[in-house]
C-alpha beads as a LAMMPS data file, in Angstrom:
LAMMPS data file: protein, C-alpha beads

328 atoms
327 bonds

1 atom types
1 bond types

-500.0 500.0 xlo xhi
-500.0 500.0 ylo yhi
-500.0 500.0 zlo zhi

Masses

1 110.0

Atoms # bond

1 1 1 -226.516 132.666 209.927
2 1 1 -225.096 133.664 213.593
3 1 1 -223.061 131.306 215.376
4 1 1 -224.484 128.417 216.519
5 1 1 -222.879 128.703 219.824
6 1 1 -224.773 130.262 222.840
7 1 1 -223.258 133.075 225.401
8 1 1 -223.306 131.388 228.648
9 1 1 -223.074 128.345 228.244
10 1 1 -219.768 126.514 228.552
11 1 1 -218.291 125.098 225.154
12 1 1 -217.088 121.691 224.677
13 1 1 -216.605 120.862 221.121
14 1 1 -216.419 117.854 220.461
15 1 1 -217.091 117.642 216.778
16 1 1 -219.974 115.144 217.302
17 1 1 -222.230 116.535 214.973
18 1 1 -223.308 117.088 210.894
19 1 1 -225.293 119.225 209.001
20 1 1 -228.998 119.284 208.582
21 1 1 -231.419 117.328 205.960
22 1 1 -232.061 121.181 204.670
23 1 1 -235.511 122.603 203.643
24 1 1 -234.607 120.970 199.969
25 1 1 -235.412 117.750 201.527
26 1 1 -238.391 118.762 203.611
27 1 1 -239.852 122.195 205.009
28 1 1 -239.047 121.013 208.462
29 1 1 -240.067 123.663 210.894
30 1 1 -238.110 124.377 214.393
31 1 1 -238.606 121.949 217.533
32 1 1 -237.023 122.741 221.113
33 1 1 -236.690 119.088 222.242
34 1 1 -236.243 118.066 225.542
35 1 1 -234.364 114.784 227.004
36 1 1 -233.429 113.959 230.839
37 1 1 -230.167 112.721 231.452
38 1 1 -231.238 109.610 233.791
39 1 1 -228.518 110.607 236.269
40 1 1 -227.584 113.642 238.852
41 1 1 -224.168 114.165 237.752
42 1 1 -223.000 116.166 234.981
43 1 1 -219.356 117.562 234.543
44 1 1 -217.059 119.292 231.403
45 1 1 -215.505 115.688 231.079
46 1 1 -218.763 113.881 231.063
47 1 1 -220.026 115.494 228.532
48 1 1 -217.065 115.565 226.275
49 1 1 -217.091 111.788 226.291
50 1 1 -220.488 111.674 225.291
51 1 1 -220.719 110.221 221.942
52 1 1 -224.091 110.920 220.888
53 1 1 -224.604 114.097 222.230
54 1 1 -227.346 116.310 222.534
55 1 1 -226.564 120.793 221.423
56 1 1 -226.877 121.896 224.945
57 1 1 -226.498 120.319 228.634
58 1 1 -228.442 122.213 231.853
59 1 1 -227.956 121.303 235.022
60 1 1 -231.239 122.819 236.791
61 1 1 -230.340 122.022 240.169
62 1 1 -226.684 124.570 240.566
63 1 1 -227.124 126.115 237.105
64 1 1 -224.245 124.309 234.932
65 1 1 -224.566 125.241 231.065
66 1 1 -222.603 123.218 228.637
67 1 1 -222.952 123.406 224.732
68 1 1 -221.651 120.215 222.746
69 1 1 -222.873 121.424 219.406
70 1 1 -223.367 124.340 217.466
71 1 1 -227.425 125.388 217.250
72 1 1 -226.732 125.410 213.167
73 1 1 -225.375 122.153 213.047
74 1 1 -227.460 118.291 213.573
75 1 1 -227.068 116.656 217.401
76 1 1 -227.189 113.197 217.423
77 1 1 -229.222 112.230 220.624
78 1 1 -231.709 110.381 219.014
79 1 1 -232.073 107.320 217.311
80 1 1 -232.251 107.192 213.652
81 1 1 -235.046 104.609 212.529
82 1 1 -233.759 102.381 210.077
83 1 1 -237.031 103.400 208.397
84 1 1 -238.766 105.822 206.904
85 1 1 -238.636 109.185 204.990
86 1 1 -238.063 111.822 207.611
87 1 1 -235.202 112.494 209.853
88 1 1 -235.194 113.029 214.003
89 1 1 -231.246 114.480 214.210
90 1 1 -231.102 116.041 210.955
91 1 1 -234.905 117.720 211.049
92 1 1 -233.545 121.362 210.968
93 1 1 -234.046 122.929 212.958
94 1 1 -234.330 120.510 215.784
95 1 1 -232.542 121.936 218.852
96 1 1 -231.601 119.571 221.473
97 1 1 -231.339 119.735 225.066
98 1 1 -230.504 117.457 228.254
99 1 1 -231.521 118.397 231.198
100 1 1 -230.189 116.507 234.829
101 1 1 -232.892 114.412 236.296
102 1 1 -233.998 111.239 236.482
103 1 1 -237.809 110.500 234.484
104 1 1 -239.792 108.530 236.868
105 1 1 -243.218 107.122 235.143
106 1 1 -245.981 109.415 235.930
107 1 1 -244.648 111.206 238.315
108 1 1 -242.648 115.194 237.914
109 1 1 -239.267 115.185 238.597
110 1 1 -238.988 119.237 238.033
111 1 1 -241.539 121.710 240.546
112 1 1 -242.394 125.208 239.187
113 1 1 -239.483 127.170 239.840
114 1 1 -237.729 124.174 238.163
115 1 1 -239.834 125.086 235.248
116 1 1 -239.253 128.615 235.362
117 1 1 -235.501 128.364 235.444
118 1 1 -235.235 125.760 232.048
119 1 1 -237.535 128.348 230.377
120 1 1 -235.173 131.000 231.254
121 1 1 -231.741 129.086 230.571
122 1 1 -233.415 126.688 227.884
123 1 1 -236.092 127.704 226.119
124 1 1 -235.958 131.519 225.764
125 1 1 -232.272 131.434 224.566
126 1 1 -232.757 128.878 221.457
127 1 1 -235.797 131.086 220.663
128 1 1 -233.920 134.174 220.664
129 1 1 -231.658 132.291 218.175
130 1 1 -233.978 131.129 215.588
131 1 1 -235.495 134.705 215.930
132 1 1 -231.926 136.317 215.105
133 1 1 -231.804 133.864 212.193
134 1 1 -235.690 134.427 210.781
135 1 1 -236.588 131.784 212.008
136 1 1 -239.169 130.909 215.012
137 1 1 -241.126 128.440 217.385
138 1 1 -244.679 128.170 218.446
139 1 1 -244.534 128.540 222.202
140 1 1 -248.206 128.081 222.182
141 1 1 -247.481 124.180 220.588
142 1 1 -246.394 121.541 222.961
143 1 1 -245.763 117.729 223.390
144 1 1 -247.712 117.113 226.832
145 1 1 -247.631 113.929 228.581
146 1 1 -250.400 112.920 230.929
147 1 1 -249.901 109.313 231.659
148 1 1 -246.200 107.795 230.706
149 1 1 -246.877 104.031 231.655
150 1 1 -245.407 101.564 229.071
151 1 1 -243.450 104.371 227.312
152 1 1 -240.325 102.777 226.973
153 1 1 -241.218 100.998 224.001
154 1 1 -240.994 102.668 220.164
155 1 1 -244.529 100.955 219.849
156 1 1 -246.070 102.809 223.143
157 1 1 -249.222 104.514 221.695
158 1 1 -247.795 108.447 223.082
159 1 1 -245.013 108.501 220.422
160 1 1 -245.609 110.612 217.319
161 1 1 -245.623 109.659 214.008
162 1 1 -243.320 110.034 211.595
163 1 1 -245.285 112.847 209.467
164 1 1 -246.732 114.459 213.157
165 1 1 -242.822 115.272 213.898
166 1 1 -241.848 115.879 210.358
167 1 1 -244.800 118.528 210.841
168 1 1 -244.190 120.284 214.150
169 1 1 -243.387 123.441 215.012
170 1 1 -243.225 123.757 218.914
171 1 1 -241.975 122.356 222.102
172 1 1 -241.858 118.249 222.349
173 1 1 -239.465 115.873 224.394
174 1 1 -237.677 112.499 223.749
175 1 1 -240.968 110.367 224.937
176 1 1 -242.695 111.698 221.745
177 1 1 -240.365 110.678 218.948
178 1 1 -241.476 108.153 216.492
179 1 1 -238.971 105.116 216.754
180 1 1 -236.829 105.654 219.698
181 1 1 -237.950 103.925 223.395
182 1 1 -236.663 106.399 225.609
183 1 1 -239.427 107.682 228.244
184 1 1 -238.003 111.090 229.105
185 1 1 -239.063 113.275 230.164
186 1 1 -242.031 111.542 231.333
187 1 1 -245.069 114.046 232.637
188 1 1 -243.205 116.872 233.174
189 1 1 -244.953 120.164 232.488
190 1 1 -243.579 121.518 229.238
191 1 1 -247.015 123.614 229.706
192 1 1 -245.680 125.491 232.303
193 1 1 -242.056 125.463 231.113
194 1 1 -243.925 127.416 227.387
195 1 1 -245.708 129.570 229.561
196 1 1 -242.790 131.121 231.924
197 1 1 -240.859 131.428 228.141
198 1 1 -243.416 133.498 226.991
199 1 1 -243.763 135.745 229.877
200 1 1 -239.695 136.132 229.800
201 1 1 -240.070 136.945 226.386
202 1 1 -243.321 139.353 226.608
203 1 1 -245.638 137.208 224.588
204 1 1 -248.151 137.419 227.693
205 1 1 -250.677 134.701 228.260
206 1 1 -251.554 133.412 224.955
207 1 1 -254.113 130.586 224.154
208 1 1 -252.061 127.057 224.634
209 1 1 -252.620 124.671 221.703
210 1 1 -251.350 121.593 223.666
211 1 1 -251.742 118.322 222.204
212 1 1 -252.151 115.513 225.344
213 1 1 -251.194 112.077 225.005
214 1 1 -254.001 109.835 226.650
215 1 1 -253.376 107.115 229.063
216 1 1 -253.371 103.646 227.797
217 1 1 -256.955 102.183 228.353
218 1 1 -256.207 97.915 228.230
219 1 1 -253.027 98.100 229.991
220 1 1 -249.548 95.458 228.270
221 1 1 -250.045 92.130 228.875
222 1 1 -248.116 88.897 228.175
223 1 1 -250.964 86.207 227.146
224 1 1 -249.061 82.820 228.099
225 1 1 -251.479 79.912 226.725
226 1 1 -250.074 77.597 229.637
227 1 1 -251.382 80.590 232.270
228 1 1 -255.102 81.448 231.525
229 1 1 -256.232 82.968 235.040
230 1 1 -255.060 86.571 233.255
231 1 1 -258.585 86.555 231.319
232 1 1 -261.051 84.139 230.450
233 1 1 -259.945 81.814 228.176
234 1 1 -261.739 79.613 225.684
235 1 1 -261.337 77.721 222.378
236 1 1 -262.570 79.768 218.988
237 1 1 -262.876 78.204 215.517
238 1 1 -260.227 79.828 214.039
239 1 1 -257.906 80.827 216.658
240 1 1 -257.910 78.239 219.347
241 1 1 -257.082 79.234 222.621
242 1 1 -258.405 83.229 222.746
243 1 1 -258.298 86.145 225.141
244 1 1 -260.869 88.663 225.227
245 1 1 -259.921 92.079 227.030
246 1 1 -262.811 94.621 227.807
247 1 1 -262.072 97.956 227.076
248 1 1 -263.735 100.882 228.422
249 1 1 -266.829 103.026 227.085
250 1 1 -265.828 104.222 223.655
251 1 1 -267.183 107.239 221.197
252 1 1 -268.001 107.050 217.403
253 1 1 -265.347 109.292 215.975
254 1 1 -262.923 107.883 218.361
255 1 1 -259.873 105.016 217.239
256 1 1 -258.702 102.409 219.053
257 1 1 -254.905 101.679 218.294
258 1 1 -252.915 97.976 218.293
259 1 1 -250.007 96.649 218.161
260 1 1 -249.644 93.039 218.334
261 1 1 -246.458 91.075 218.364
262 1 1 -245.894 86.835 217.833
263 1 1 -244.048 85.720 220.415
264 1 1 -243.542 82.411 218.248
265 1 1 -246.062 80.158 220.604
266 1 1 -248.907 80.425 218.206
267 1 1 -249.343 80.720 214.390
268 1 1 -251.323 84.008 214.121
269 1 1 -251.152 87.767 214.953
270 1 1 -254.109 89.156 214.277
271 1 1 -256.189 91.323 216.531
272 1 1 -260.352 91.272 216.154
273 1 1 -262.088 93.965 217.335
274 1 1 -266.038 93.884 218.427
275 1 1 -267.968 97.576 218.980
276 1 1 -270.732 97.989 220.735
277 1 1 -271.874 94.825 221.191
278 1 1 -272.338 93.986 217.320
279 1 1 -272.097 90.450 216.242
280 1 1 -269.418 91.124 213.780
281 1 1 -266.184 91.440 213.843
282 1 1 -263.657 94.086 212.663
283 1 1 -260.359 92.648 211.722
284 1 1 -256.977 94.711 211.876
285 1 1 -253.696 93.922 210.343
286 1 1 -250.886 94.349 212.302
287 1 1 -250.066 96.974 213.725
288 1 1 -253.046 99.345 212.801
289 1 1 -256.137 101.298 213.871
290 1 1 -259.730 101.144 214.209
291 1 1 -261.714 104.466 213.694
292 1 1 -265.284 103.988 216.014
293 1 1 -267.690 104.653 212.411
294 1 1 -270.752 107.037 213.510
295 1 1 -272.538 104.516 212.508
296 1 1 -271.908 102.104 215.760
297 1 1 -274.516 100.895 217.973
298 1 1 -274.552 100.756 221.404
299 1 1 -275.920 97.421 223.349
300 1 1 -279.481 98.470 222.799
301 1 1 -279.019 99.212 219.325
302 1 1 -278.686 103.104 219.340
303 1 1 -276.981 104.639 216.739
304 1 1 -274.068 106.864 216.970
305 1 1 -273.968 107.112 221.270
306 1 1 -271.351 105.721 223.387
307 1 1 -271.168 102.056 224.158
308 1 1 -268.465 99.276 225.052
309 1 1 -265.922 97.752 222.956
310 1 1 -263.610 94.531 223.639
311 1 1 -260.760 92.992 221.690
312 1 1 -260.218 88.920 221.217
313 1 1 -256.398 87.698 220.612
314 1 1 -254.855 84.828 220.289
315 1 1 -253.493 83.514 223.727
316 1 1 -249.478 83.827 223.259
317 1 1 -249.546 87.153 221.895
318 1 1 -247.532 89.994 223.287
319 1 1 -249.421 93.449 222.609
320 1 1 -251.152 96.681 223.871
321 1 1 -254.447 98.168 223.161
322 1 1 -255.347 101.233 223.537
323 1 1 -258.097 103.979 222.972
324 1 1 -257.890 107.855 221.525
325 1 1 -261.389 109.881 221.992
326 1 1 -262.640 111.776 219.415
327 1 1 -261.276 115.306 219.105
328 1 1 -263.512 117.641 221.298

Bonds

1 1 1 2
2 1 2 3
3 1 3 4
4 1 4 5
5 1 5 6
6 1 6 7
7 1 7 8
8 1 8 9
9 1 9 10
10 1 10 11
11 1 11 12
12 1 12 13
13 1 13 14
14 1 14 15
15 1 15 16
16 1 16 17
17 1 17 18
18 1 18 19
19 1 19 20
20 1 20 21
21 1 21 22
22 1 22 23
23 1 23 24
24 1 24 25
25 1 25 26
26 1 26 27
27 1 27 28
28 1 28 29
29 1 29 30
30 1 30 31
31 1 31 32
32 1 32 33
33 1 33 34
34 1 34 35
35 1 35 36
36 1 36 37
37 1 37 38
38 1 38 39
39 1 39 40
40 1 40 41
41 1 41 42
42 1 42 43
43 1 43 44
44 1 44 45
45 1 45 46
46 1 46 47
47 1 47 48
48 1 48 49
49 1 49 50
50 1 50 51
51 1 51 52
52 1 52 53
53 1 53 54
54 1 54 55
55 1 55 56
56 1 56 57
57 1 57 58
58 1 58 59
59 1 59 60
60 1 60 61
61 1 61 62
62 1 62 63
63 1 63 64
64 1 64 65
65 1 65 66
66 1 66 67
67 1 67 68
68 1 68 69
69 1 69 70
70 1 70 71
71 1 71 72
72 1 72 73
73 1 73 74
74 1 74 75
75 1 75 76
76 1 76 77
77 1 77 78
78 1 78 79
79 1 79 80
80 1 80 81
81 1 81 82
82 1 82 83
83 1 83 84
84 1 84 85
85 1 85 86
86 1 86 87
87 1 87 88
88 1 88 89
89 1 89 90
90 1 90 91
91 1 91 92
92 1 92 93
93 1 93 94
94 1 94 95
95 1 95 96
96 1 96 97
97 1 97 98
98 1 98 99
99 1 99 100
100 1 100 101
101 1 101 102
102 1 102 103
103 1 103 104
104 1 104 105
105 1 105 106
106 1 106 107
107 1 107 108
108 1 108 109
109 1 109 110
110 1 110 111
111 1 111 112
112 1 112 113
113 1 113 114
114 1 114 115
115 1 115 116
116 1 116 117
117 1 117 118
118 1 118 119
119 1 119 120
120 1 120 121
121 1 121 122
122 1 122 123
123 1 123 124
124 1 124 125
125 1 125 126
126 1 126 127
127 1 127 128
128 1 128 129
129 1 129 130
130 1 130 131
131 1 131 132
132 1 132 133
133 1 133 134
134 1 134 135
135 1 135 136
136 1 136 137
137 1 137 138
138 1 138 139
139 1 139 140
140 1 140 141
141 1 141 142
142 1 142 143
143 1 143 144
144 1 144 145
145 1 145 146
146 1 146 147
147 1 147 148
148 1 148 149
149 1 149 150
150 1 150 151
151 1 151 152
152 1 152 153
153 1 153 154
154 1 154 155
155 1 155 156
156 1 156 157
157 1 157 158
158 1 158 159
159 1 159 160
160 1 160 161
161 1 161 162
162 1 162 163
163 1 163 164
164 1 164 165
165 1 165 166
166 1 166 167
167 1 167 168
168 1 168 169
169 1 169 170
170 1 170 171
171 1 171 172
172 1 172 173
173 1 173 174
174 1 174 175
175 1 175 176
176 1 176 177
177 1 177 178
178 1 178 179
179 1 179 180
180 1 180 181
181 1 181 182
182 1 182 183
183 1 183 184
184 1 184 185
185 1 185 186
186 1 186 187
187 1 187 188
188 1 188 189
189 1 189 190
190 1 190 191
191 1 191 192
192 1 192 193
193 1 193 194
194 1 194 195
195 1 195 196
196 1 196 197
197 1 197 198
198 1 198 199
199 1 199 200
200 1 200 201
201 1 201 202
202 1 202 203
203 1 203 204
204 1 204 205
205 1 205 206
206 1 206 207
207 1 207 208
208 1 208 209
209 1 209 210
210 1 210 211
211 1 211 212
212 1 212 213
213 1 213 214
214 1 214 215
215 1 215 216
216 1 216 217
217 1 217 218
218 1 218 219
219 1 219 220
220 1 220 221
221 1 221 222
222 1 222 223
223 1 223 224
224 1 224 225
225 1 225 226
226 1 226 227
227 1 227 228
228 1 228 229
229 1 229 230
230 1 230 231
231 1 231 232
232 1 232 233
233 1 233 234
234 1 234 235
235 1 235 236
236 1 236 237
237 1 237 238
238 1 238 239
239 1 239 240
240 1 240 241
241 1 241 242
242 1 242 243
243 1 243 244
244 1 244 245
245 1 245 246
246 1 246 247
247 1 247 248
248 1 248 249
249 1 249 250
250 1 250 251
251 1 251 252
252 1 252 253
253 1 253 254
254 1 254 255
255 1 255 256
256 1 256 257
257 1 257 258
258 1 258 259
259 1 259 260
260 1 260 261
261 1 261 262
262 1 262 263
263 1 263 264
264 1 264 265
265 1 265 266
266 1 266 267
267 1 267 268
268 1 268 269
269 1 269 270
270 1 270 271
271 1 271 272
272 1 272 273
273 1 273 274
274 1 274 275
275 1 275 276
276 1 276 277
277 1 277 278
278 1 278 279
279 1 279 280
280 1 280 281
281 1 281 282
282 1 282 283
283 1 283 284
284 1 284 285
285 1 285 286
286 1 286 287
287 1 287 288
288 1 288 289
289 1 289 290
290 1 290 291
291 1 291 292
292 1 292 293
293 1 293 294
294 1 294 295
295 1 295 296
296 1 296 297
297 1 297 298
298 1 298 299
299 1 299 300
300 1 300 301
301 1 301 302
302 1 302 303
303 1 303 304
304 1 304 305
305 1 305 306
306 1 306 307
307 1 307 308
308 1 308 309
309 1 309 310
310 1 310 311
311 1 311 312
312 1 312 313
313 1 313 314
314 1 314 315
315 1 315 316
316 1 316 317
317 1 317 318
318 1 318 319
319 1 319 320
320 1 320 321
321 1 321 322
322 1 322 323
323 1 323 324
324 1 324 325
325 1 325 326
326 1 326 327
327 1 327 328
């Protein structure tokens, strides 16, 4: 294998890395990550101080390059679940990259030329790599963020799953991986950072196979029982003091996600679900899913059409809701 260290960039080793899981421990496939540094400085002693730090630092803004890691060893900028089968470092080969800026929630932090100039000093570079070593990366396959409110949580509903990165072969970004809370690099358009790569590299325009993370539907709330003007509020049989939330119009085929935490005020944590109207209920476990079965009705007792859903918790409960559509 070639070196692991990139012309151009400035080298700062500071010996803050290890080796790979290995494709004896999984087939892992390549993954151009993105992170954002939260800050507008970035110097040669800054980043050799760093103690978790990522293989390569750009500054987009006056064109620093620095390289803390070798491209054939493991980075450590992200946080290893306690969990799990898979690695997030040690997926090999999963190439790591800060770039200066500061993620703000739904709004881009980088404009087009931005985009053009970490696809020229970023992307294209690491690809030549893997390429020189047999490897490669989709450039068609990325991680794009629509809506980033609520994202720095590991629970937020954008973050992949374990498998999904285990899986991957494109470009993604910190927002995306399963158990860390970071929310960089928010909605900023990997689409259009692929697509100048690919033109710099003479792929041409070539079909985009972009997965989009929806926005959250219900919102976070904080149900305190002792402050019921949130929602409506009565007593149930089982549950006592209850919440319901309306969600929006919903789609057999489509799943709506939970993840419900006890805050300690009451005894239960569990999350009931009513489709379409129906007079029974679907209960979850915590977390968990509900897939919309094509055999829902809507309020006039249609099968298989669109129609409105709600969810009923237990006042007290800390949680989010939210709602995938079916694939199109």
């Amino acid at each position: 294998m070639s070196s692991g260290w990139l012309p151009g960039y400035d080298i700062v080793d500071t010996g803050r890395y290890s080796n790979y899981a290995g494709q004896n421990y999984y087939p892992y496939k390549p993954i151009i990550l993105l992170h954002m540094t939260v800050g507008m400085g970035l110097s040669r002693s800054y980043v050799a101080g760093h103690t978790v730090p990522p293989h390569l630092w750009y500054n987009v803004y006056n064109g620093d390059k620095f390289q803390t890691a070798p491209l054939d060893m493991a980075a450590r900028a992200l946080y290893q679940p306690q969990y799990g089968y898979h690695w997030t470092n040690k997926h090999d080969y999963l190439l790591q990259t800060e770039l200066v800026g500061i993620p703000v929630v739904n709004q881009r932090t980088y404009n087009d030329e931005h985009c053009r100039l970490i696809a020229e000093n970023v992307i294209v570079p690491q690809v030549l790599w893997l390429r020189e070593n047999g490897l490669d990366v989709d450039l068609n396959s990325i991680i794009q963020i629509e809506n980033s409110s609520g994202s720095a949580s590991e629970y937020w509903h954008g973050r992949g799953s374990e498998q999904e990165m285990a899986d991957f072969n494109g470009i993604a970004q910190h927002i995306w991986v399963w158990g860390n809370d970071h929310w960089d690099c928010s909605v900023e358009r990997l689409d259009l950072m692929a697509q100048y790569a690919r033109e710099i590299l003479g792929q041409g325009p070539t079909p985009i196979k972009k997965k989009v993370i929806p926005r959250m539907i219900s919102g976070y709330y904080r149900m305190n029982p002792k402050d019921r003007t949130q929602r409506a509020v009565w007593n149930d049989k089982d549950f006592g003091a209850v919440h319901v939330i309306d969600l929006t119009v919903v789609h057999p085929g489509g799943r709506i996600y939970h993840h419900p935490k006890d805050d300690g005020t009451v005894g239960g944590t569990k999350l009931f679900f009513r489709n379409h109207q129906e007079s029974n209920h679907s209960e979850w476990g915590e977390p968990g899913s509900y897939l919309i079965p094509s055999t829902a009705k809507d309020r006039w007792g249609n099968v298989g059409t669109p129609g409105f859903a709600s969810v009923v918790v237990p006042a007290g409960i800390e949680y989010s809701v939210w709602y995938v559509p079916p694939a199109q």
